[in-house]
ROPASE-790203 format. One record per residue: x, y, z of N, C-alpha, C in turn; residue in one letter. Coordinates in steps of 0.1 Angstrom, whole numbers, plus 2048, in hexadecimal, padded with zeros to 3 digits. Example, Ala and Ser with C-alpha at 12.3 -4.5 7.8 and 13.67 -1.06 7.14 Angstrom:
BEGIN
8847C784E87B7D384E8847DF84EA
8807EA8478897F584788180084FS
***
This chain:
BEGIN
D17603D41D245FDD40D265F9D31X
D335FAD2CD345F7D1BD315E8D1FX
D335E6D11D2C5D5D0ED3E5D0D0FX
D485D6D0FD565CFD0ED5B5D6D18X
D645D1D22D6C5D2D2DD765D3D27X
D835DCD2AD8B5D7D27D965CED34X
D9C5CAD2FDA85C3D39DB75C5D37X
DBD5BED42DCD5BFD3CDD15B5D2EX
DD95BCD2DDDD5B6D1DDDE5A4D1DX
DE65A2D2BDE5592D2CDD558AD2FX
DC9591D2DDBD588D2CDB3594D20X
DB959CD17DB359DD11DA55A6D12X
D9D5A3D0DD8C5ABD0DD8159FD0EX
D795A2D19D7159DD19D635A2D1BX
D5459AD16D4759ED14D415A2D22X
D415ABD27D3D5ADD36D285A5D35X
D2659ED3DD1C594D39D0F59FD40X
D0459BD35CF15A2D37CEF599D42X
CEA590D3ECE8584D47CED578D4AX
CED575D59CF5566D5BCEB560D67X
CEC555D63CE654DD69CED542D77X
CE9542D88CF153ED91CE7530D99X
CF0523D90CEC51ED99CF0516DA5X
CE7516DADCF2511DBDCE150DDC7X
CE5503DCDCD4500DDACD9508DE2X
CE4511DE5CE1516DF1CE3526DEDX
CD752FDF7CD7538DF2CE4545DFAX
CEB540E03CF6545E05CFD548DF9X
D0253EDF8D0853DDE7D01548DDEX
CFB544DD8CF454DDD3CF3557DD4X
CF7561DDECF356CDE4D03573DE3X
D09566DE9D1856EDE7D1C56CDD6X
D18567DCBD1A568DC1D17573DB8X
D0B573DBBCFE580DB8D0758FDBDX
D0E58FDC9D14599DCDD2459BDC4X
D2B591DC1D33594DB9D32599DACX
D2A594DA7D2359AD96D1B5ABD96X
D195ABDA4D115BEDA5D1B5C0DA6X
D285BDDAED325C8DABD3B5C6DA2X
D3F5BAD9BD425B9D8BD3C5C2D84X
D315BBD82D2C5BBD73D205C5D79X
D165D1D7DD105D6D85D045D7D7CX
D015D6D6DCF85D7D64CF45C7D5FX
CFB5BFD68CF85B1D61CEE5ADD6DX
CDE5A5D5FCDB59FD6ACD9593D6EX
CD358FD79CD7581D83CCE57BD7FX
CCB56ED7CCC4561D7CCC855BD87X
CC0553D90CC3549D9BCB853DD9CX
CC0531D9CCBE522D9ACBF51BDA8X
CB8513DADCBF50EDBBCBE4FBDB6X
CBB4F7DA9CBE4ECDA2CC04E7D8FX
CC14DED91CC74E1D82CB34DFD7DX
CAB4DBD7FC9C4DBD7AC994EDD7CX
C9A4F2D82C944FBD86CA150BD7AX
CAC504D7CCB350BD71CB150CD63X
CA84FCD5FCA64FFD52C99505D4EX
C91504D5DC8250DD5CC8951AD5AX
C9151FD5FC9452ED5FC97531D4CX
CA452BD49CA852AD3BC9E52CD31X
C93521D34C8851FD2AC8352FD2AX
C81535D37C78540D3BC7F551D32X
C8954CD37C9455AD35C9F55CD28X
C9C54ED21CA554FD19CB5555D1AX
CBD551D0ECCC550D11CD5558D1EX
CDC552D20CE255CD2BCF155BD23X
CF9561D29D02566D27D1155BD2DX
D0E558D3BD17550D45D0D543D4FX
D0F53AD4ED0C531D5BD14533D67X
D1652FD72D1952DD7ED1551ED89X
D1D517D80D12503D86D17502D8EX
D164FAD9ED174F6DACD184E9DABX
D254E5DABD274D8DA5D1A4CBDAFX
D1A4D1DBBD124C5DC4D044D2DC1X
CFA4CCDBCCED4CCDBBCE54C6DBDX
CD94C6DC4CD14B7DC9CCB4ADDBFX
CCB4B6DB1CC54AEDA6CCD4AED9CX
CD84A8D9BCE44A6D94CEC499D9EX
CF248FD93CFE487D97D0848CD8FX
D14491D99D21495D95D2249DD89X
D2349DD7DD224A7D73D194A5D6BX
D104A2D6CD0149ED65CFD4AAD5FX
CFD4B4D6BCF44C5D68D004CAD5EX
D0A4CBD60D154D1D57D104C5D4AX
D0F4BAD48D0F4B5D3AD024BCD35X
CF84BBD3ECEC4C1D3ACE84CBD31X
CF04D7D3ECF14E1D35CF84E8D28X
D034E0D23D0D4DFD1BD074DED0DX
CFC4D0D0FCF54CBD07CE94D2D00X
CE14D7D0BCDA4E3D09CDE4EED04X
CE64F5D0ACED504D08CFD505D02X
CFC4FCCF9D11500CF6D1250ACF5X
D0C512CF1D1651DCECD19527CFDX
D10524D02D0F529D11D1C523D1AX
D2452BD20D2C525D29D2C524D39X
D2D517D3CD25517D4AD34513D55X
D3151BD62D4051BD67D3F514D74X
D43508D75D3E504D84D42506D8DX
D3A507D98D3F510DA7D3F501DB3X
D484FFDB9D494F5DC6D554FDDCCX
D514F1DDCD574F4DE8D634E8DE6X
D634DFDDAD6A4D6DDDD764DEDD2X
D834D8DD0D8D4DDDC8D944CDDC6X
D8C4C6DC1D974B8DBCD984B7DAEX
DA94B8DACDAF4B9DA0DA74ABD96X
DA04A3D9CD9649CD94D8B4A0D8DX
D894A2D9AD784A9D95D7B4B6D8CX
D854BED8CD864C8D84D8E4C2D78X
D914BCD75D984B4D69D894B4D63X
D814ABD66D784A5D61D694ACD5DX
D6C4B9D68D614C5D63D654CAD56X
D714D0D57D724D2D48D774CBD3FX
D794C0D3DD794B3D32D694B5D2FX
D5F4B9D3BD524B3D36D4C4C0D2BX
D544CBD33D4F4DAD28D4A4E2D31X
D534E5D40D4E4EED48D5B4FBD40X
D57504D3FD6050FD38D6B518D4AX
D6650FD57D70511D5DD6A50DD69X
D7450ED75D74506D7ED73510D8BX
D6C517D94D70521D9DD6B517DA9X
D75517DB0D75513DC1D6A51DDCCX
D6551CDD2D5C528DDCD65529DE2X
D75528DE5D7F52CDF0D83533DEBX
D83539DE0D86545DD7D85550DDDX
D8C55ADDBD8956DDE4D8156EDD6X
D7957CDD8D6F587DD0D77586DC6X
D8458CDCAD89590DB9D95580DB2X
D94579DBAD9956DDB0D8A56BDA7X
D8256DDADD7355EDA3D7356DD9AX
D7357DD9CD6F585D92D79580D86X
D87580D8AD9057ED81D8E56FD77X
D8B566D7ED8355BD79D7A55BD70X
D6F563D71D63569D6CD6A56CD5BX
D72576D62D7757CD55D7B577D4BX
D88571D51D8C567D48D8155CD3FX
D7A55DD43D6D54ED3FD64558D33X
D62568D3CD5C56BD2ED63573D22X
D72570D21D79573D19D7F56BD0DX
D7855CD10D77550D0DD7D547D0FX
D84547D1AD9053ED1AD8A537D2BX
D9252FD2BD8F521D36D98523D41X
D8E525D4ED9352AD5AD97518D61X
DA1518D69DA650DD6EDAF513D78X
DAA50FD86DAF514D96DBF510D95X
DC8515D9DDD550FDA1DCF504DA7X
DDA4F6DA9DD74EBDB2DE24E5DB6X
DDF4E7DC7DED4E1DC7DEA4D2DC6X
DF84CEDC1DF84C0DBAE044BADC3X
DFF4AEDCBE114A5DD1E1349EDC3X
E2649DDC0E2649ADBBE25489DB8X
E27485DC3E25475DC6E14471DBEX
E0A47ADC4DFB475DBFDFD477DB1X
E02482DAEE02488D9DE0947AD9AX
E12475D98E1746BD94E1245CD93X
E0E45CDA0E04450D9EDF3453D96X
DEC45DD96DE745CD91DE445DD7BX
DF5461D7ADF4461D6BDF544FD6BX
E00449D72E0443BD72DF3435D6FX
DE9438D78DDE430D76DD3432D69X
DD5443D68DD1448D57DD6442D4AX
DE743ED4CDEB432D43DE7429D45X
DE8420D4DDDE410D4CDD6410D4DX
DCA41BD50DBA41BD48DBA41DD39X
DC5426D34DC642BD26DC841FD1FX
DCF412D21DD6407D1EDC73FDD1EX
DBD3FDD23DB43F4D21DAD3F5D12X
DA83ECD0ED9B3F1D03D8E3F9D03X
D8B3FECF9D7E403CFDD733FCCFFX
D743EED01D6A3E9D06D6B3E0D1AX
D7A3E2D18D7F3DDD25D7E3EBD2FX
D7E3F5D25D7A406D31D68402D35X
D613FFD2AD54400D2DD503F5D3BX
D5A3EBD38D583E3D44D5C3E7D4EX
D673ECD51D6D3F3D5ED63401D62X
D5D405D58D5340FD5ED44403D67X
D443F7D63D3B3F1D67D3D3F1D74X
D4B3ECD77D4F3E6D83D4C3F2D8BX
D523FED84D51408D91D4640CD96X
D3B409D8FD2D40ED8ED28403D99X
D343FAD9CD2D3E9DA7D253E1DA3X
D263DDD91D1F3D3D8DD283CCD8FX
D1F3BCD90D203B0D8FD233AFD82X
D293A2D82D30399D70D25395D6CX
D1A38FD74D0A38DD6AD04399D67X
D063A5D6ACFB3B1D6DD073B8D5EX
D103B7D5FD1B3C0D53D173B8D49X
D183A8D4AD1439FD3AD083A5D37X
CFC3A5D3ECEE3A9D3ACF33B7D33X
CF43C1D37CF73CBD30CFD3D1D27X
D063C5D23D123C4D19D0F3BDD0DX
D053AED12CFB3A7D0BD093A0D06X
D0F39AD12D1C390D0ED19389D16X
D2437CD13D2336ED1DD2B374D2EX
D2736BD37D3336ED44D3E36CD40X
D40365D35D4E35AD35D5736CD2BX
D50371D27D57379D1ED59388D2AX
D4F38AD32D54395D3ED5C38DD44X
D5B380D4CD6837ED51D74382D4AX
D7637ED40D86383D34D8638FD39X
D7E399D31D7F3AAD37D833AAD42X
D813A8D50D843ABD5CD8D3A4D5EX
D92397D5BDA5393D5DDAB39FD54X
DA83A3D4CDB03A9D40DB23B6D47X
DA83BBD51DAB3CAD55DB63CAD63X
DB03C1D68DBB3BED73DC33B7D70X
DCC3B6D63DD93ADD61DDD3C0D5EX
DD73C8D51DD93D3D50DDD3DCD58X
DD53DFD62DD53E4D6BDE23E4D7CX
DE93D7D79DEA3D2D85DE83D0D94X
DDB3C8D8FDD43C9D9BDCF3B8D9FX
DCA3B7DABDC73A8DA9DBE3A4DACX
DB43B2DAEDA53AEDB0DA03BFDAAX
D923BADA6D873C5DA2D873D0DABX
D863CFDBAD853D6DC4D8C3E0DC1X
D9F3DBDBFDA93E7DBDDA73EEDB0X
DA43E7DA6DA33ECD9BD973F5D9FX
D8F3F5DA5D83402DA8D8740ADAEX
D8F40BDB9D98411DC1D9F419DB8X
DA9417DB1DB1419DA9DA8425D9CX
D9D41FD96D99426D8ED93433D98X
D8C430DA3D8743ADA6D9144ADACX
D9F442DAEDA944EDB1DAA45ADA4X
DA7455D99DA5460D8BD9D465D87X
D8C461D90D7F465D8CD7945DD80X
D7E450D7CD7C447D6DD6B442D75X
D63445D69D57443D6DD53439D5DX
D5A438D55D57430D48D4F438D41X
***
């Protein structure tokens, strides 16, 4: 197979990939991924990871690859940990993450973090190929979603009045959400209570809210983790 595919004019040329690396704990998955890329890509070949420890044994072993494939839920990863991981390790490497979940959060926030695209597993064969493509043509894959417009709306409203705090009033509202206590935030802030109390009236005056609870409520409808 040439080293360049061509495509239609509206995506261009892209690097048909040597090797890519798939990680996922289950080997279904895997298996049906593995099967899309022999009939893609039929000269490329497969690495397979079933955690993110065991993906960077491979890396270390095999050197660069071409494409990742991350599983957003991994048994040894919290939430985008493995995507920061890898990012940090491998920039130049683009890693594309694969879930069963499709929340316009969590995909906001994959690629804020430096996922180069977002594929759903409810995807048919030839949407994730087209996906694929797109991703190794350089550009950033991102699913349709449907969006109500009622949630869209409230959730920019609460992206403004988190935007509206300071950057030390976010670090605190990341505390709250984490379920520290106002002695457990001062220790780790190495401030008085009397000065987190202020912060926490200050986010819930901001915020409009009238207790911490909502304000966690509230941040966690946008995925704000501080």
């Amino acid at each position: 197979m040439s080293a360049m595919v061509a495509m239609d004019a509206s995506m261009g040329e892209f690097a048909a990939p040597d090797r890519v690396l798939i990680v996922d704990d289950h080997s279904l998955v895997r298996d049906g991924l593995r099967s899309i890329f022999d009939d893609a890509f039929p000269e490329c070949e497969i690495l397979e990871a079933d955690c993110l420890e065991s993906a960077l044994q491979v890396l270390a072993g095999a050197g660069d690859v071409d494409l990742m494939l991350l599983d957003l839920n991994i048994p040894d990863v919290s939430h985008l940990s493995g995507l920061e991981r890898l990012r940090d390790d491998f920039p130049a490497t683009p890693v594309v993450m694969v879930s069963g979940v499709c929340d316009r959060n969590v995909v906001r926030d994959a690629l804020a973090a430096g996922a180069a695209g977002f594929v759903p597993k409810s995807l048919k064969r030839a949407a994730i190929v087209d996906a694929l493509q797109q991703v190794l043509s350089g550009e950033i894959y991102m699913p349709e979603l449907e969006v109500d417009d009622s949630q869209a709306a409230e959730e920019d409203m609460i992206r403004a009045r988190i935007d509206s705090l300071t950057p030390q009033q976010r670090v605190v509202l990341g505390h709250l959400v984490a379920g520290r206590l106002n002695k457990q935030i001062a220790y780790e802030l190495d401030v008085s209570m009397t000065t987190v109390k202020a912060h926490v009236s200050a986010i819930l005056q901001k915020m409009n809210v009238f207790s911490r609870t909502q304000a966690v409520i509230m941040a966690g409808k946008v995925g704000f983790r501080g």
